[in-house]
VOMAR-547045 format. One line per field, with one value per residue (C-alpha): residue in three letters; x, y, z. Coordinates in steps of 0.2 Angstrom, whole numbers, plus 2048, in hexadecimal, padded with zeros to 3 digits. Example, Ala and Ser with C-alpha at 12.3 -4.5 7.8 and 13.67 -1.06 7.14 Angstrom:
2
aa = [ALA / SER];
c1 = [83E / 844];
c2 = [7EA / 7FB];
c3 = [827 / 824];
END
This chain:
153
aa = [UNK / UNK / UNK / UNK / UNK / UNK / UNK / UNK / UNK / UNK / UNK / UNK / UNK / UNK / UNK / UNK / UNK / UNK / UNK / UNK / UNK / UNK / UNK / UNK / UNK / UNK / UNK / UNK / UNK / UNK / UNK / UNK / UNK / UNK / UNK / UNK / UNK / UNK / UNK / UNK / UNK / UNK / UNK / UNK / UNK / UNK / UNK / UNK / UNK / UNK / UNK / UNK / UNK / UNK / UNK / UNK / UNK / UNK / UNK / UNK / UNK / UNK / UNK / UNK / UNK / UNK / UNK / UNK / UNK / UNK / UNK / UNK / UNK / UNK / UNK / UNK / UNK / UNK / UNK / UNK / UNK / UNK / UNK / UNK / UNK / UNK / UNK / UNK / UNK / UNK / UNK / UNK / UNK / UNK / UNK / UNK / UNK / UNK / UNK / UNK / UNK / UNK / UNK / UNK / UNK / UNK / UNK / UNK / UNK / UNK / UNK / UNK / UNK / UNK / UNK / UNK / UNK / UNK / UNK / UNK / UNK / UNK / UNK / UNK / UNK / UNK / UNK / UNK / UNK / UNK / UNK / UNK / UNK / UNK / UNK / UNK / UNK / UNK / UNK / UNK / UNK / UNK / UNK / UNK / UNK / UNK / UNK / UNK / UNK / UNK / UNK / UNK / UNK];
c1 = [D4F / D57 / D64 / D5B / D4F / D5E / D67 / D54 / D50 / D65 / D5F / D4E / D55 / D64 / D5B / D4F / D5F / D67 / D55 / D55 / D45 / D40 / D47 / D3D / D3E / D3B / D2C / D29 / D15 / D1A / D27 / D1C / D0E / D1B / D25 / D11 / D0C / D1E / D1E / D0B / D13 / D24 / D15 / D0C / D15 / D0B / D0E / CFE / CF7 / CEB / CEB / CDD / CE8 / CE7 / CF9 / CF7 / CFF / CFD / CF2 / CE8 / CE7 / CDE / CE3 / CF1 / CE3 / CDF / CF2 / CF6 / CE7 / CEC / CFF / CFA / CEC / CE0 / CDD / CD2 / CE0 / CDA / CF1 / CF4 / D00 / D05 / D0C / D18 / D18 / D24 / D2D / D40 / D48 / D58 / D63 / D64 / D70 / D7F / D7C / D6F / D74 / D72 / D60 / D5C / D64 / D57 / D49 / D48 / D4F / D3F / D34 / D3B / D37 / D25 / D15 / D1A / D2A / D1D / D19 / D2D / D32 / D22 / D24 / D1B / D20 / D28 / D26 / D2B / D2E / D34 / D34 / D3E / D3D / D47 / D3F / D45 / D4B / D3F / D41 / D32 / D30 / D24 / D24 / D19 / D19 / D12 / D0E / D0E / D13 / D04 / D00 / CFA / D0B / D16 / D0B / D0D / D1D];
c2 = [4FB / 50C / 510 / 51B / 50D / 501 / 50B / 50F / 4FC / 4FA / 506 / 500 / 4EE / 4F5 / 4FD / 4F1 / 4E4 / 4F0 / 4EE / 4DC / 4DD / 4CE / 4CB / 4D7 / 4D3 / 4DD / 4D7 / 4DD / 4E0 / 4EB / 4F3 / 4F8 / 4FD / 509 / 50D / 512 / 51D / 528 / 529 / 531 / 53D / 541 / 547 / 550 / 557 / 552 / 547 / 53B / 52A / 52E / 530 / 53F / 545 / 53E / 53C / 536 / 524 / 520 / 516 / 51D / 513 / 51F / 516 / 50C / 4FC / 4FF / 4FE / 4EE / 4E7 / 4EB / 4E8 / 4D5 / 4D1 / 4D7 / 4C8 / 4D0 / 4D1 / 4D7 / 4D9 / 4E2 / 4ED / 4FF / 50D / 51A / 528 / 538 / 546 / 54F / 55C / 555 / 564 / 55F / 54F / 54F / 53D / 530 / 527 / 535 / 53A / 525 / 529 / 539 / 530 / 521 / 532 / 53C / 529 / 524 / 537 / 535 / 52A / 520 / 519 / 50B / 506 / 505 / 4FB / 4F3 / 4DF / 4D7 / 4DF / 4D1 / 4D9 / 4EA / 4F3 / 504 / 512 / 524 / 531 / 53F / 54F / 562 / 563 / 556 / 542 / 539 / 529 / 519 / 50D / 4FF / 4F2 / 4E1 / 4DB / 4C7 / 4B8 / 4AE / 4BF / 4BF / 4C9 / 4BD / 4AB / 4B3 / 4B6];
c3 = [132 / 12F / 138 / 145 / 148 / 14B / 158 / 15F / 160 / 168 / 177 / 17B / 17E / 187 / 18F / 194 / 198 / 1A4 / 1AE / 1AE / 1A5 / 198 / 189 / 17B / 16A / 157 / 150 / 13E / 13F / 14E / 145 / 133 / 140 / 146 / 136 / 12E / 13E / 13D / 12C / 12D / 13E / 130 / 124 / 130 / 13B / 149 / 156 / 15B / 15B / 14E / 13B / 138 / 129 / 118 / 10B / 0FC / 0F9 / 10B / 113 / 11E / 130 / 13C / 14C / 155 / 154 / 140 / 13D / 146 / 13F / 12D / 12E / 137 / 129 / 131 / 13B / 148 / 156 / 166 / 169 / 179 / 177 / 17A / 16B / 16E / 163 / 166 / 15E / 163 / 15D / 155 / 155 / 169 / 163 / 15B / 153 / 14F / 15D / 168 / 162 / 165 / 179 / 176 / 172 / 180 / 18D / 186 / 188 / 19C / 1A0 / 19A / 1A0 / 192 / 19E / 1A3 / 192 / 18D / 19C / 19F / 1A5 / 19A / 18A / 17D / 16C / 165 / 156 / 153 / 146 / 145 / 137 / 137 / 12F / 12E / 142 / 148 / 14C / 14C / 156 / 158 / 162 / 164 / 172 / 173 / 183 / 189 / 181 / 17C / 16F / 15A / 156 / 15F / 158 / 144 / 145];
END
């Protein structure tokens, strides 16, 4: 995890602690899942859950599903989970710290609040790129226990 990611991750659980919410943990399909979607966003400078663009020497996975199905071998999960995927302007934070407080601000201020502090949610991983004035962000959620991500881990 770069260091971005690392502070990212920090603030999530923080967060999640300070609302007496259970325990989440980093899962490492959740974070390549994520890691491949903002690199494809740092590439193309647009924010979205799918891949319509194609970049040489990367894989193209057009949807949230087709990424977790590849980075877990393609074991036909049917996972339940939820992806995050955002962008802010870094020039707005004075350190990587600051632009991880940005994000999770930018995620409890948007419809995606319930996805971030949803009960049920056990797994995450996470992913942030910096590029020209821009942070990108992913963040995928696994929900439940008894899930593929959490059994092949």
């Amino acid at each position: 995890m770069g260091d971005i990611d690392s502070l990212l991750a920090l603030e999530i659980i923080h967060l999640r602690n300070e609302a007496r919410l259970p325990e989440i943990f980093i899962n490492v399909i959740l974070t390549e899942c994520s890691r491949h979607h903002t690199d494809y966003m740092t590439k193309s400078g647009m924010v979205s859950h799918y891949q319509d663009m194609k970049f040489r020497k990367m894989r193209r996975l057009y949807s949230p599903k087709d990424r977790l199905a590849y980075f877990s071998n393609k074991l036909g999960i049917k996972e339940s989970y939820s992806e995050i995927c955002l962008a802010v302007p870094v020039n707005a934070y004075s350190s990587k710290k600051g632009i991880a407080k940005g994000i999770v601000r930018t995620i409890l201020d948007s419809s995606n609040r319930e996805a971030l502090l949803h009960p049920a949610a056990r797994h995450f991983g996470v992913s942030v790129k910096q590029r020209k004035s821009m942070a990108y962000a992913t963040i995928n959620i696994g929900l439940g226990y008894h899930n593929i991500v959490a059994l092949i881990e």
